[in-house]
C-alpha positions as CSV (number, residue, x, y, z in Angstrom):
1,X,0.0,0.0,0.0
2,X,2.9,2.5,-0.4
3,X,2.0,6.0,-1.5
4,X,4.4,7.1,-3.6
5,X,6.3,6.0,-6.8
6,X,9.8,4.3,-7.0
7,X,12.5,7.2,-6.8
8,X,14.6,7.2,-9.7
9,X,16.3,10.4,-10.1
10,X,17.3,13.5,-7.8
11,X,14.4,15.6,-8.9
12,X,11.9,12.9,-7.7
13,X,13.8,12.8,-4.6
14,X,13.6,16.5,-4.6
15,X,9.9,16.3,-5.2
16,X,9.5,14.6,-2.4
17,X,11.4,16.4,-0.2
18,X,9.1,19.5,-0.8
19,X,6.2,17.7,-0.8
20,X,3.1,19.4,1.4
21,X,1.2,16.5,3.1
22,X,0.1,15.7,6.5
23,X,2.9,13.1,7.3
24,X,5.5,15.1,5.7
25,X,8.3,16.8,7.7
26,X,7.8,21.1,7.5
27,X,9.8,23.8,7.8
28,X,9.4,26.1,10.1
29,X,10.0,30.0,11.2
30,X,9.1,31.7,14.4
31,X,8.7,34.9,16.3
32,X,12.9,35.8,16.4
33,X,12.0,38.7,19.1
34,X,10.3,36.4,21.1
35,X,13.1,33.8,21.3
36,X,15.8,36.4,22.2
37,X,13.5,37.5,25.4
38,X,13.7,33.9,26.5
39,X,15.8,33.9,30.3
40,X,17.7,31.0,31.4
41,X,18.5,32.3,35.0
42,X,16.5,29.8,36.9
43,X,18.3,26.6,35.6
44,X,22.0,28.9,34.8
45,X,23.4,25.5,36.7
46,X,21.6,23.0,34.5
47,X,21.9,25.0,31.2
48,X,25.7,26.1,31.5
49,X,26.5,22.1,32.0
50,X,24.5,21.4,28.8
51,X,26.3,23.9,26.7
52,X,29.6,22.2,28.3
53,X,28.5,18.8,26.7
54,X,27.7,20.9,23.4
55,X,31.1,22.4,23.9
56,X,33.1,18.4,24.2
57,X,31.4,17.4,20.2
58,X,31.5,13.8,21.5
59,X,30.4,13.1,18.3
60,X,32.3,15.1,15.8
61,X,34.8,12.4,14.4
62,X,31.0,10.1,14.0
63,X,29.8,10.7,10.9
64,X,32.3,9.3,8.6
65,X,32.2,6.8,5.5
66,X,35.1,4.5,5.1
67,X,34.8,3.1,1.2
68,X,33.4,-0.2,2.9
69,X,30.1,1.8,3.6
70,X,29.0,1.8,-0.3
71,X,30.3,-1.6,-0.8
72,X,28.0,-2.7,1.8
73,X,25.3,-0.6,0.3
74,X,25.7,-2.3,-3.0
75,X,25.8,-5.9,-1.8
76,X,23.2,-5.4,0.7
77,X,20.6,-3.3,-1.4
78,X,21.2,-5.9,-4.3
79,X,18.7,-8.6,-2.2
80,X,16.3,-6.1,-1.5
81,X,12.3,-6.5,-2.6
82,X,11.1,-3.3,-5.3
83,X,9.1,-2.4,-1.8
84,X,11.6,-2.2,0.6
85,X,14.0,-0.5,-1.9
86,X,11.2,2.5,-2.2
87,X,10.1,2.5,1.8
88,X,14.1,2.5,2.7
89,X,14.3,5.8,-0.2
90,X,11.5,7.6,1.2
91,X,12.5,7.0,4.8
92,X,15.7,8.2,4.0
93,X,14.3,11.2,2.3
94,X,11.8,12.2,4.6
95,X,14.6,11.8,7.8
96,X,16.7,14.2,5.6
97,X,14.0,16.7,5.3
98,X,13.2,16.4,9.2
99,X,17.0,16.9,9.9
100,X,17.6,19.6,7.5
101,X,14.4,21.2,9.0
102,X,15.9,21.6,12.2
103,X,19.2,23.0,10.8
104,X,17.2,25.7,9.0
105,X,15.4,26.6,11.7
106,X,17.9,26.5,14.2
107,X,20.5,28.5,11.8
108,X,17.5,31.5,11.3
109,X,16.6,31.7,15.2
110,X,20.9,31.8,16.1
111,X,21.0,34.6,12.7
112,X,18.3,36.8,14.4
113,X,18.7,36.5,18.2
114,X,21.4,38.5,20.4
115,X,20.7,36.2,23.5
116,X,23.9,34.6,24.0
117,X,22.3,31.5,25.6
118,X,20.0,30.9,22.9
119,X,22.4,31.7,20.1
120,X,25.0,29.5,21.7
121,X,22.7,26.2,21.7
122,X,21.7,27.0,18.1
123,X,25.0,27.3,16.8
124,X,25.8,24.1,18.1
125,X,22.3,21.7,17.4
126,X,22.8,23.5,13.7
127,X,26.2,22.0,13.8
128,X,24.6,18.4,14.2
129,X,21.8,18.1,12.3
130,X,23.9,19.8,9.3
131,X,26.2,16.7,10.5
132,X,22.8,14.5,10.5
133,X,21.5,16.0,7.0
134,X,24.7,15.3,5.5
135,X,25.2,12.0,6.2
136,X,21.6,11.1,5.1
137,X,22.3,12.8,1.9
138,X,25.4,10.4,1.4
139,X,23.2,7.6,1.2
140,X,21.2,8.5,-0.7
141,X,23.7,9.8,-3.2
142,X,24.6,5.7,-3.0
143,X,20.9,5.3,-5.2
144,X,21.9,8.5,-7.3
145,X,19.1,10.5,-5.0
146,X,21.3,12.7,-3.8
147,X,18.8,16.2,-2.7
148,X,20.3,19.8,-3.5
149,X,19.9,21.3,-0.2
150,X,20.4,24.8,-0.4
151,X,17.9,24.7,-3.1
152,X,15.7,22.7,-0.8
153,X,16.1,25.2,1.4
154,X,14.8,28.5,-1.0
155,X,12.0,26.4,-2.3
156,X,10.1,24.5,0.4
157,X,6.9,26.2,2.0
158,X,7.8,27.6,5.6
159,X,5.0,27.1,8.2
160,X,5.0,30.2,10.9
161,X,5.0,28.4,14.5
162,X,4.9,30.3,17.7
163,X,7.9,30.2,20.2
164,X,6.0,27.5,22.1
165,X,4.7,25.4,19.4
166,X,8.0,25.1,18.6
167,X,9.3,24.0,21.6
168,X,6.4,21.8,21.9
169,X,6.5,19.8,18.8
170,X,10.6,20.2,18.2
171,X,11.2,19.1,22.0
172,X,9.0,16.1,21.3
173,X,10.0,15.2,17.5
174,X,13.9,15.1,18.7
175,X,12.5,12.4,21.9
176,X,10.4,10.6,20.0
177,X,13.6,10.2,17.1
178,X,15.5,9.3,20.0
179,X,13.3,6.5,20.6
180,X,12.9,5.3,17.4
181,X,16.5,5.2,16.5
182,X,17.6,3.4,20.2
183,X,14.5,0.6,19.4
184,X,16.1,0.0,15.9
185,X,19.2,-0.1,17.4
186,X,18.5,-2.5,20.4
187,X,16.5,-4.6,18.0
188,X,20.0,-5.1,15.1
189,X,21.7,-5.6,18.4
190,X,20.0,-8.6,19.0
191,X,19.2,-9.5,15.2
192,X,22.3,-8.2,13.7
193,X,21.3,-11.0,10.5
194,X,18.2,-8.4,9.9
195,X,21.0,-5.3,9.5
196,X,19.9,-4.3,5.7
197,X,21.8,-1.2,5.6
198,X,25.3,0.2,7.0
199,X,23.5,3.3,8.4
200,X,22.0,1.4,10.9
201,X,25.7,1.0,12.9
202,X,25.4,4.7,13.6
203,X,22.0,4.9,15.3
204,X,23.0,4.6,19.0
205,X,25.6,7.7,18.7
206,X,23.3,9.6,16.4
207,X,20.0,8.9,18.9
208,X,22.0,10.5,22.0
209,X,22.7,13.7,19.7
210,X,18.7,14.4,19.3
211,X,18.2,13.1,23.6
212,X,20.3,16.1,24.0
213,X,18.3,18.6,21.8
214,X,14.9,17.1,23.4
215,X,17.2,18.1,27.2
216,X,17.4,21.7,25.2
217,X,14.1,22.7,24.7
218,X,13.3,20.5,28.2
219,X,15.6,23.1,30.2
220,X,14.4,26.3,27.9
221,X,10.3,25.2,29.0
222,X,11.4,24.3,32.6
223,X,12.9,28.6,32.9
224,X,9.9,29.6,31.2
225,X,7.0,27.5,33.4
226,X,3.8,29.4,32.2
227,X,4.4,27.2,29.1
228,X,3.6,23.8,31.4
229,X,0.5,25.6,33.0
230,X,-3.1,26.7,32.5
231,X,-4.2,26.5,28.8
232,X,-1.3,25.3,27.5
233,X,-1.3,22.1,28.7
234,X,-4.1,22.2,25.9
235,X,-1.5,22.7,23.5
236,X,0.7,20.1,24.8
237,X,-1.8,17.6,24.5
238,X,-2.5,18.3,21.2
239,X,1.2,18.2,20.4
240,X,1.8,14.5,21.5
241,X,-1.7,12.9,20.2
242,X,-0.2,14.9,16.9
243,X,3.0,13.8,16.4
244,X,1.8,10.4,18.0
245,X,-0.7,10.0,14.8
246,X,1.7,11.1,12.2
247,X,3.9,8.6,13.2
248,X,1.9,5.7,13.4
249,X,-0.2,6.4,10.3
250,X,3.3,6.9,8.7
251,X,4.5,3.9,9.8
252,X,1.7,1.5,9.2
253,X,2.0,3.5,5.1
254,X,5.6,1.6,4.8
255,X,5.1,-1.5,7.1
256,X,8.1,-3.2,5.0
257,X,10.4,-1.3,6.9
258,X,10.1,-2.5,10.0
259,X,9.1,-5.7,9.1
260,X,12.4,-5.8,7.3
261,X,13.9,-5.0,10.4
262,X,12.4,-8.5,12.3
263,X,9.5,-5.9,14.1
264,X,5.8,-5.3,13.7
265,X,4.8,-1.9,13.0
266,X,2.4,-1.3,15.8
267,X,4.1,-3.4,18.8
268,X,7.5,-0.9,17.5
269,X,5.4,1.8,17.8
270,X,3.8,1.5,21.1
271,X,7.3,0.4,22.0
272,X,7.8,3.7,21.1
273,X,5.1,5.9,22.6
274,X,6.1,4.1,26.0
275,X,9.8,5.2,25.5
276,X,8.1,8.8,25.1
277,X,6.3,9.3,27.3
278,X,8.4,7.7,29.7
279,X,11.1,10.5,29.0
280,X,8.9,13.3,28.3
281,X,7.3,13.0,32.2
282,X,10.2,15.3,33.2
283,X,8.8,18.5,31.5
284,X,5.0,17.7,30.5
285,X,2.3,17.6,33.2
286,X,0.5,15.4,31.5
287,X,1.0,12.0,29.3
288,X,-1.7,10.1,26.7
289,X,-3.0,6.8,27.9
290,X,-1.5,4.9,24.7
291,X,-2.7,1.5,26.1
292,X,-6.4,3.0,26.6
293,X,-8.3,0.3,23.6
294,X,-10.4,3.7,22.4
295,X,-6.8,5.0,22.0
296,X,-5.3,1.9,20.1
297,X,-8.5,1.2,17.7
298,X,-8.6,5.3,17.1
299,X,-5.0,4.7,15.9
300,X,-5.9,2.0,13.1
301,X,-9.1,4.3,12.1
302,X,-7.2,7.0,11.1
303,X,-4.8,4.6,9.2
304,X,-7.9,3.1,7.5
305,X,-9.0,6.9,6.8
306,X,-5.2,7.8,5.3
307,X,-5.8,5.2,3.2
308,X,-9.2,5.8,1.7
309,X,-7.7,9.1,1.6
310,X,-4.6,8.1,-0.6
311,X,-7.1,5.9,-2.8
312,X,-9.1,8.9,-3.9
313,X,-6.3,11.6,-4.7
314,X,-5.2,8.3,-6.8
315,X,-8.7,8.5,-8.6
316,X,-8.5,12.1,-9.1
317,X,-11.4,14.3,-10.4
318,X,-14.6,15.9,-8.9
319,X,-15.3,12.4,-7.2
320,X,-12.1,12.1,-5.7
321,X,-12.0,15.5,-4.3
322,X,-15.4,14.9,-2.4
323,X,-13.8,11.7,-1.0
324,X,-10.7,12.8,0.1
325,X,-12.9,15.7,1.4
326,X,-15.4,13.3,3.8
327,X,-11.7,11.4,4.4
328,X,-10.5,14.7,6.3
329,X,-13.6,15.3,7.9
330,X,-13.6,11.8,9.4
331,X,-10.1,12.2,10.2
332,X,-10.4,15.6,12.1
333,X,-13.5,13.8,13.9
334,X,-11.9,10.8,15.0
335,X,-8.9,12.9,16.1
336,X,-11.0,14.9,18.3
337,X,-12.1,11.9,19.8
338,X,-8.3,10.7,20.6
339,X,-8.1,14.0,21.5
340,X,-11.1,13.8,24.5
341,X,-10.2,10.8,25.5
342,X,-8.5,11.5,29.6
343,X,-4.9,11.8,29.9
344,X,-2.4,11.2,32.9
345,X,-1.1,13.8,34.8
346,X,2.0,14.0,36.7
347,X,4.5,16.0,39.1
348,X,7.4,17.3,37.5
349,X,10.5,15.8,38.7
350,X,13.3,17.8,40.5
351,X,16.0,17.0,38.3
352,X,15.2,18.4,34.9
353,X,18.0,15.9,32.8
354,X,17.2,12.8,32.0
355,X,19.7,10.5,30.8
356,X,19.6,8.3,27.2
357,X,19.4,5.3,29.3
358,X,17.3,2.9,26.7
């Protein structure tokens, strides 16, 4: 049931990159004024030892190729099925568009602030996901898909998010990568036969460079704590059951992947909502009840309702509009539901750091 044609050429690769959907990584700009007001003060401790770790690059000698990398890639990729060849592509592409998002953002906000605290940490998480996009680029140069960034950059829509939906959905898209990346890497540990590409080796390194831009925006919503009170915790709701959706609807689109990988789609992703939420009780007050059944079978309805979706853009015409119209409808509906359903709520630890201990 995959959505999208095979990739053959940089422009389709581009193509996709840019694409405007509902699962599709964005990019984003923000209120610059807004971000330079932002005071670290209350947490100076906590914040000044994060910079320090910044500061040390643990990581800067990790993203490197030997030649064995596209010798692997070609032996590897040769055994592949035409399915997992174009999941693998668009996964590639579309974690390449969510890193290069952050780099772009993070680049503008450390271009337009004066806040020496906040321009610091942006200098240094553009430094890594530039590191991050990069690399992903590399492999996909391997299928001749390589994407022309800086054109990506001048040509892709830009979405205008507030300070704190930014911190919000940013803070929880860097945890929730986290997880993902340390479940795929815990699960090759164990099954290293099901290893299908090289790029996999570099997941436990690379995962504990987005835990430390999730501690980030942790530390800058901990200073500021009107944004963990009152009506936003509306917001923050609607953040996780958000991303949460995206992901598994995304998921269960390309199944092959992690089926590839020896793991079913929806016990890898509760696997992973239960890693997030875990982490993220040490700056939300609140956490979604992911094991609640209304939850669960509200999760495979809007996969149902992507689908029908999918089938009538496919169809095209006045027809196919009205369905994929009565498709959003039902899909804003049954996302309201997910969204009414009760939530747990929770004291906010002491110690605002959390360590990548998964």
């Amino acid at each position: 049931m995959s959505h999208t044609a095979e990739l053959h050429s940089p422009e389709d690769a581009a193509r996709l990159a840019k694409a405007e959907t509902v699962l599709t990584p964005r990019f984003y700009k923000t209120d610059y004024a807004a971000m330079d007001r932002l005071d670290m003060s209350p947490i100076r401790a906590e914040w000044d030892a994060m910079l320090a770790e910044y500061e040390g690059d643990n990581n800067h000698d990790h993203f490197q190729r030997g030649p064995e990398f596209a010798a692997e890639v070609a032996e590897l990729s040769a055994q592949w099925s035409p399915q997992l060849k174009r999941d693998f592509q668009e996964f590639l592409v579309s974690s390449l568009t969510s890193e290069y998002s952050g780099c772009v953002l993070y680049n503008e906000i450390q271009k337009h602030v004066s806040n020496p605290d906040i321009k610091q940490l942006m200098r240094y998480m553009t430094r890594d996901e530039s590191r991050h996009a990069n690399f992903l680029n590399q492999s996909l140069k391997d299928f001749g898909l390589g994407v022309d960034l800086v054109n990506l950059k001048q040509s892709k829509a830009y979405t205008y998010f507030k300070p704190k939906y930014i911190f919000y959905a940013t803070y929880l898209s860097e945890k929730i990568g986290y997880a993902r990346y340390i479940s795929i890497y815990r699960q090759l540990e164990r099954h290293p036969e099901k290893r299908f590409h090289p790029i996999f080796r570099w997941f436990e390194r690379w995962c504990n460079d987005e835990f430390r831009h999730g501690e980030s925006f942790a530390l800058i919503m901990r200073a500021q704590p009107h944004l963990l009170q009152g009506g936003n915790k509306l917001w923050i709701r609607f953040f996780l059951l958000a991303v949460y959706a995206t992901m598994y609807v995304r998921d269960h689109t390309r199944p092959w992947l992690s089926e590839a990988l020896g793991m079913d789609p929806t016990d890898y992703d509760y696997q992973v909502f239960d890693i997030t939420t875990e982490i993220t009780r040490q700056v939300f007050p609140l956490s979604l009840d992911t094991d609640h059944p209304v939850f669960r079978a509200g999760m495979d309805r809007l996969c149902q309702i992507s689908a029908a979706a999918e089938r009538a853009k496919a169809r095209g015409g006045l027809a196919g509009r009205v369905q994929q119209g009565l498709c959003a409808a039902r899909a804003a509906l049954c996302f309201g539901r997910l969204y009414l359903l009760p939530t747990k709520t929770h004291e906010l630890p002491r110690d605002m750091r959390v360590a990548p201990s998964w």
